[in-house]
N, C-alpha and C positions, 0 to 999 in steps of 0.2 A: 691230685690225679693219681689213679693208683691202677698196676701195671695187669693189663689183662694175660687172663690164663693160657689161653694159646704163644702168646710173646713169651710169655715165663719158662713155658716148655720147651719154643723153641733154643730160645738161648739155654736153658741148662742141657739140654741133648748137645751143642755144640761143647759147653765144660767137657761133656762126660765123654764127646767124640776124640776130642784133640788135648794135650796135655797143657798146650801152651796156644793162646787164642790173643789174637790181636784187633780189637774195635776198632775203626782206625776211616780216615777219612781217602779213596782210593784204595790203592792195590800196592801191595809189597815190590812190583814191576815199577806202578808209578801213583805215588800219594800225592793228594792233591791238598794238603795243607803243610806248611812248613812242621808241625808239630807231628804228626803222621810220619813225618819224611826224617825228622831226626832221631825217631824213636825204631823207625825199619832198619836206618840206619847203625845203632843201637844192635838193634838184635841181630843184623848181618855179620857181625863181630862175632855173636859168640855161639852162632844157633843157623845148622845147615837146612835146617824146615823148621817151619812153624804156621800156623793155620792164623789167618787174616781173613778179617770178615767186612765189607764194604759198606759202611753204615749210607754211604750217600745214597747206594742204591735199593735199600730196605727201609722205606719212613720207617715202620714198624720196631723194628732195632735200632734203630738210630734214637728213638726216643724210648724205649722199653728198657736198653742197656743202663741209659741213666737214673733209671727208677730202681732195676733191679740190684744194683750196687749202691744206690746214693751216692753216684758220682753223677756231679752235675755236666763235665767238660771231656772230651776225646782227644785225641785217643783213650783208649785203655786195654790195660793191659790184665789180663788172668794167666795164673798158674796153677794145675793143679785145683781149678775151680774153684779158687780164692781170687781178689782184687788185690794186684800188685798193687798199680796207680795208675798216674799221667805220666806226661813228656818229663816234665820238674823229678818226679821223683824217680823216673826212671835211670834219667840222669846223674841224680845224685848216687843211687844205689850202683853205675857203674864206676864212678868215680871211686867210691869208697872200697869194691871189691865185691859189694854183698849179690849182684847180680850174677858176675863169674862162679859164687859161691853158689847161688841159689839152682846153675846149670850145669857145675860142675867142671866149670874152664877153668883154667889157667888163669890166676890171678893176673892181675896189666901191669906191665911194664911202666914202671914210676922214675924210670931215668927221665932228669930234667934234658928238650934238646939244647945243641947249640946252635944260634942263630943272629945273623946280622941286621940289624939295623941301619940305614945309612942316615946321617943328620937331616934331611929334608925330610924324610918319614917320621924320624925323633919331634921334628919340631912342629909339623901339622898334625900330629899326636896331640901334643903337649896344648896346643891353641885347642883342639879340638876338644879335648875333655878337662877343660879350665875348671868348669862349673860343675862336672859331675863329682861332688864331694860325696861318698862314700859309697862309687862304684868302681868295681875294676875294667877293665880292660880284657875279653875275651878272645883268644881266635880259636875258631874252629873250624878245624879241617876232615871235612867227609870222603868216604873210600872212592870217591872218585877222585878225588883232591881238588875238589872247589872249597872257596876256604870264603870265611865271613867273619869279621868284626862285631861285638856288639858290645856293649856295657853293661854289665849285671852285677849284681854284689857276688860276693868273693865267696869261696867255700873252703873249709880244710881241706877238702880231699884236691882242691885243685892242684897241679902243675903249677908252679910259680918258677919266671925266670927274671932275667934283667936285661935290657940289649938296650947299649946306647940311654942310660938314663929309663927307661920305659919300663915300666910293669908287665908282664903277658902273662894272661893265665892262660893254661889249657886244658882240659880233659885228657887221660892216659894214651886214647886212640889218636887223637890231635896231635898230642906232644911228640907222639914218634912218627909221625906223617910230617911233623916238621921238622927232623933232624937237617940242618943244611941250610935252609932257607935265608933267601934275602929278601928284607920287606922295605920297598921303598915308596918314594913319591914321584909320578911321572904323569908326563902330560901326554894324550893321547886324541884322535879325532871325537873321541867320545866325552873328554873333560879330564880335567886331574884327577886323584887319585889314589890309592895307596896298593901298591904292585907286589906280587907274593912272586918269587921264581923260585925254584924247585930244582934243586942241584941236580945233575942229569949227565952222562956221557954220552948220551947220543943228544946230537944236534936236532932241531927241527929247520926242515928244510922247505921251502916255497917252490911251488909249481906256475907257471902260466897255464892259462887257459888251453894255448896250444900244443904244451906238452899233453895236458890232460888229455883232449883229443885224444893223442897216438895213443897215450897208454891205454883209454878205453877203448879203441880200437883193437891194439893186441889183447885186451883181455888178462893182464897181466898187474893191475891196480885195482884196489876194492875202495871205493868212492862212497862218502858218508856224508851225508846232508842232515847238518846241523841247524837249520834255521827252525822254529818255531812254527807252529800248524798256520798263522797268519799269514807270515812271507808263502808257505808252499801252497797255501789257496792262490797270493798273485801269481807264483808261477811255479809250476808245476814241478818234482825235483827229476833230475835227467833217471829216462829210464834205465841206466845202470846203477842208480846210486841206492843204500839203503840208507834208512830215517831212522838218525838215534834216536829223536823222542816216540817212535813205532815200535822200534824194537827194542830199546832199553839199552842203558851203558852197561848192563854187569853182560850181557848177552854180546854185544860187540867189544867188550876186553876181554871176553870168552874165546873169543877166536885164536888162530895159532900165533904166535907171537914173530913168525918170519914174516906175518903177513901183511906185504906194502899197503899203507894205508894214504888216502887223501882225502881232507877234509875241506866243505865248501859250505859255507855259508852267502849273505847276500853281499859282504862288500871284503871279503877276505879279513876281517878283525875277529867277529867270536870264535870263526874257525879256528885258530892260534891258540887260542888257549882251549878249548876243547883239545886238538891236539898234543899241546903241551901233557894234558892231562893223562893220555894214553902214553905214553915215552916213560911215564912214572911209572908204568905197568909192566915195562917191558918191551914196550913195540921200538924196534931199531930202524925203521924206514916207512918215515911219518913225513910227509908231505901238509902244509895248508897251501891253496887254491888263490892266489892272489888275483882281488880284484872279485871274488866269489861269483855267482850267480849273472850279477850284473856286467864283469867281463865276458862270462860267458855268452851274453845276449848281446854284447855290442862287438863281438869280434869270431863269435866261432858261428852262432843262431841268432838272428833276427827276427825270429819267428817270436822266441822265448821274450815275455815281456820285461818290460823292464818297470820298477817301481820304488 
């Protein structure tokens, strides 16, 4: 298969528009494959614009990019209308420095953190990757601070620490997103576990339903619904609240940082740590909505379905 001339064109006009161009599957607001999303993420670190191009919604590019670089897989990334790489190599290239180099940042902070493990976390580790001989142990934690486990083999450039017997690698971004943390094992309505908390001076605090009420009544709380486009199709989100996954998280931790926030999902649980994750940022009067959506329909609106 080989790449037609109008495709060829397009994409080199875009090299020759923007210096630094991102293939990528969604939008730098909201990518719609993990691999996309950790490479936006990536570039939010070191790069205050950069041009992103939407392959889902150009068949054309979506398949012409891969012919015209002989890169079979996306994201990708160009510099200067050369082919950096993928998700892997971009990766590695921040790890090591050569991407800061390559933009002119501030090489990363390679202080290892320090962090707790508590023995219940040490030891459903330890069961847990009995059998993964010659993988490490990854966390990593993105600028929102949602954080993820995975097992991957090891690299020099990673972060390497020790907590309680445990191996943890990090990425430079990660490792200082985790200075403090405690990682443990807890059991929740949703099943056990392994729980990240995130050292913090302000408290997150719980609302009922019926406080909410008053406050959206005075007008004096900014109300954020966190459920996922499924739950707000069953019901609808109260017409004061705005929709993180509408307006993006870098856009509502945009906001001013006195400014009281409540968050509400469908049973008062993801809310909490959404919240949690704003307090990391700054916000000193963080509210989650206990009981979420569904107390709201069974004790303030009747109307509002319940699901």
């Amino acid at each position: 298969m080989s790449l037609d001339s109008a495709t060829r064109e397009r994409i080199e006009n875009l090299l020759k528009d923007h210096r630094v161009v991102l293939f990528m599957k969604g939008t730098r607001q909201q990518p719609m494959c993990g691999f996309s999303a950790a490479v936006t993420n990536t570039l939010n670190e070191l790069l205050p614009d950069y041009h992103t191009v939407n392959v889902l919604e150009d068949p054309d590019i979506r398949e012409g990019i891969k012919l015209f670089g002989n890169w079979p897989t996306l994201p990708q990334l160009y510099v200067d209308g050369e082919l950096i790489g993928g998700a892997d190599i971009i990766r590695q290239m921040y790890g090591s420095g050569e991407l800061h180099q390559l933009f002119g940042a501030t090489p990363p902070d390679r202080t290892p953190p320090e962090i707790t493990m508590t023995d219940k976390a040490a030891e459903a580790i330890r069961q847990g990757t009995a059998n993964a001989q010659g993988m490490a142990l990854h966390l990593e934690i993105g600028p929102d601070y949602s954080a993820g486990f995975q097992l991957a083999p090891g690299s020099e450039h990673d972060i390497v620490i020790v907590a309680n017997g445990i191996e943890v690698h990090f990425d430079p971004a990660s490792a200082q997103r985790a200075k403090g943390i405690v990682i443990d094992w807890v059991s929740t309505l949703q099943g056990e576990g392994l729980s990240l908390k995130f050292p913090s001076a302000v408290e997150l605090k719980s609302m009922s339903v019926q406080e909410l009420k008053q406050r959206l009544t005075k007008g004096d709380i900014t109300l954020i619904d966190v459920r996922p486009a499924q739950g707000r199709m069953m019901a609808a989100p109260l017409p004061q609240a705005r929709v993180l996954e509408e307006e993006g998280y870098a856009t509502l931790a945009a906001l001013p940082k006195e400014t009281t926030l409540a968050f509400i999902c469908h049973h008062g649980i993801s809310s909490r740590s959404t919240a949690e994750r704003f307090i990391t940022h700054g916000f000193t009067n963080v509210y989650s909505v206990d009981g979420g959506m569904d107390a709201w329909a069974a004790e303030i609106d009747s109307s509002v379905p319940r699901y």
